[in-house]
C-alpha positions in Angstrom: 35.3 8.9 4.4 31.9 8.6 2.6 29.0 7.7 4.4 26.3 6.2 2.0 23.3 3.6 2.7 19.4 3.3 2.1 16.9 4.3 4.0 12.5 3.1 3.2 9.9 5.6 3.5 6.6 4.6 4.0 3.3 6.7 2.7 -0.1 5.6 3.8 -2.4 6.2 0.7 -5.6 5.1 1.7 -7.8 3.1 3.9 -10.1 0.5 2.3 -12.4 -2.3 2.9 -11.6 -5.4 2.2 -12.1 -9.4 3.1 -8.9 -10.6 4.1 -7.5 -13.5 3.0 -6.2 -14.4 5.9 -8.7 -14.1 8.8 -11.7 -14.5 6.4 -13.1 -10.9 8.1 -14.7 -7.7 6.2 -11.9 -4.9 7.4 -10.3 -2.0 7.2 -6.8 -2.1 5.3 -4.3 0.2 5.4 -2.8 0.9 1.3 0.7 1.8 2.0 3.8 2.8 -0.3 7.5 1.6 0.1 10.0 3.5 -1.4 13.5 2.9 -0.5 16.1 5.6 -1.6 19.6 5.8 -1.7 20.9 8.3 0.9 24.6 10.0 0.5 26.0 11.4 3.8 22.3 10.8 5.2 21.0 13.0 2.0 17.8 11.1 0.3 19.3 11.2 -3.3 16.9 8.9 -5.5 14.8 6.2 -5.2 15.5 3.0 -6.5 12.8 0.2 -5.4 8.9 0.9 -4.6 6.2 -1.5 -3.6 2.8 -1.5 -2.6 0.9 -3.3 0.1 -2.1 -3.4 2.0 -2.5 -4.4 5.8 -5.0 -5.8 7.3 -6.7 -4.1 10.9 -7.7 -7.0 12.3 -5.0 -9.6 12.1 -2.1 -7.8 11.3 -1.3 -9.7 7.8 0.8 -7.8 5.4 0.4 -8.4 1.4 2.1 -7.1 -1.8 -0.3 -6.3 -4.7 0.6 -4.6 -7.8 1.0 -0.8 -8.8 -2.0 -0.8 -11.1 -4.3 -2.3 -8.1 -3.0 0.2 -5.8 -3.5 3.6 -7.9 -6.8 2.1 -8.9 -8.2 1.3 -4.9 -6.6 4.5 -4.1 -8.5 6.2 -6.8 -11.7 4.9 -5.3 -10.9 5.5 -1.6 -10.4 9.2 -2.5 -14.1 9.1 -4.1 -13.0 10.2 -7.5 -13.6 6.7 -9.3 -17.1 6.6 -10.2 -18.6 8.9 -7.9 -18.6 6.8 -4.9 -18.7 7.6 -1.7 -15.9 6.8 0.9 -16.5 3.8 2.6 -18.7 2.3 0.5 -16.5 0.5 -2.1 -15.6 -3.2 -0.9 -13.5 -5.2 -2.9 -11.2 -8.8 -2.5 -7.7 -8.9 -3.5 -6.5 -12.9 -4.9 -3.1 -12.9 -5.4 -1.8 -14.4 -8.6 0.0 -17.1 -7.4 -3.0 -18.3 -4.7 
Protein backbone atom coordinates (compact mmCIF):
# COMPACT_ATOMS: atom_id res chain seq x y z
CA UNK A 1 0.00 0.00 0.00
CA UNK A 2 1.34 3.55 -1.02
CA UNK A 3 0.24 6.38 0.82
CA UNK A 4 0.66 9.66 -1.36
CA UNK A 5 -1.33 13.15 -1.32
CA UNK A 6 -0.48 16.97 -1.12
CA UNK A 7 -0.15 18.93 1.53
CA UNK A 8 0.07 23.52 1.24
CA UNK A 9 2.55 25.36 3.25
CA UNK A 10 2.10 28.69 3.97
CA UNK A 11 5.18 31.42 4.54
CA UNK A 12 4.28 34.87 5.66
CA UNK A 13 6.84 37.23 3.90
CA UNK A 14 6.03 40.44 4.87
CA UNK A 15 3.65 42.88 6.31
CA UNK A 16 2.67 45.97 4.22
CA UNK A 17 0.48 48.89 3.91
CA UNK A 18 -1.92 49.07 1.66
CA UNK A 19 -5.67 50.50 0.65
CA UNK A 20 -7.76 47.69 0.29
CA UNK A 21 -9.84 47.31 -2.36
CA UNK A 22 -12.41 45.98 -0.61
CA UNK A 23 -13.13 47.98 2.59
CA UNK A 24 -11.64 51.19 0.98
CA UNK A 25 -9.29 51.42 4.44
CA UNK A 26 -5.37 52.23 4.70
CA UNK A 27 -4.16 48.69 6.44
CA UNK A 28 -1.90 46.43 7.25
CA UNK A 29 -1.67 43.24 4.82
CA UNK A 30 -0.22 40.20 5.47
CA UNK A 31 2.15 38.98 1.96
CA UNK A 32 1.83 35.31 2.16
CA UNK A 33 3.26 32.33 0.05
CA UNK A 34 1.36 29.08 -0.99
CA UNK A 35 3.26 26.26 -1.92
CA UNK A 36 1.64 23.03 -2.18
CA UNK A 37 4.00 19.91 -2.51
CA UNK A 38 3.52 16.45 -3.27
CA UNK A 39 4.07 14.33 -0.15
CA UNK A 40 4.96 10.29 -0.45
CA UNK A 41 4.24 8.33 2.70
CA UNK A 42 3.74 11.91 4.39
CA UNK A 43 7.38 12.80 2.97
CA UNK A 44 7.30 16.55 1.36
CA UNK A 45 8.96 15.44 -2.04
CA UNK A 46 8.56 18.55 -4.40
CA UNK A 47 6.57 21.29 -5.04
CA UNK A 48 4.44 21.64 -7.71
CA UNK A 49 1.97 24.86 -7.54
CA UNK A 50 2.91 28.31 -5.64
CA UNK A 51 0.92 31.48 -5.41
CA UNK A 52 1.03 34.68 -3.78
CA UNK A 53 -1.46 36.65 -1.83
CA UNK A 54 -1.96 39.43 0.41
CA UNK A 55 -4.67 39.76 3.20
CA UNK A 56 -6.12 42.36 4.42
CA UNK A 57 -6.21 43.14 8.64
CA UNK A 58 -9.17 44.85 8.67
CA UNK A 59 -11.76 42.97 6.66
CA UNK A 60 -10.39 39.73 6.22
CA UNK A 61 -10.33 39.86 2.21
CA UNK A 62 -7.92 37.57 0.52
CA UNK A 63 -6.27 38.42 -3.06
CA UNK A 64 -3.92 36.78 -5.51
CA UNK A 65 -1.30 39.15 -7.08
CA UNK A 66 1.49 38.13 -9.14
CA UNK A 67 5.14 36.76 -8.32
CA UNK A 68 6.85 39.90 -9.61
CA UNK A 69 4.56 42.19 -7.31
CA UNK A 70 5.22 40.06 -4.37
CA UNK A 71 9.20 39.75 -4.48
CA UNK A 72 9.15 43.46 -5.29
CA UNK A 73 6.69 44.64 -1.98
CA UNK A 74 8.65 42.14 -0.11
CA UNK A 75 11.85 43.74 -1.23
CA UNK A 76 10.53 46.99 0.11
CA UNK A 77 9.03 45.74 3.40
CA UNK A 78 12.48 44.34 4.23
CA UNK A 79 13.94 48.00 3.72
CA UNK A 80 16.35 46.99 1.01
CA UNK A 81 14.49 48.74 -2.00
CA UNK A 82 15.50 52.20 -2.02
CA UNK A 83 16.54 52.75 1.29
CA UNK A 84 13.30 53.09 2.95
CA UNK A 85 12.31 52.64 6.09
CA UNK A 86 9.83 49.89 7.25
CA UNK A 87 6.52 51.16 7.40
CA UNK A 88 6.78 53.90 5.40
CA UNK A 89 6.11 52.57 1.89
CA UNK A 90 2.30 52.61 0.94
CA UNK A 91 1.20 51.30 -2.13
CA UNK A 92 -2.46 50.02 -4.04
CA UNK A 93 -2.69 46.83 -5.73
CA UNK A 94 -5.56 46.93 -9.04
CA UNK A 95 -5.99 43.66 -10.20
CA UNK A 96 -5.85 43.16 -13.93
CA UNK A 97 -9.05 42.10 -14.56
CA UNK A 98 -10.85 45.07 -12.23
Amino acid sequence: MIIFGTRVYLYQLAIITLTCRHCGNPAAHTLTKHVAKFTLFFVPLFPFSTKYATQCTFCGMEQEVPKEWAEQSQAHAAGTAGGEPYGQWQQSYQHPGV
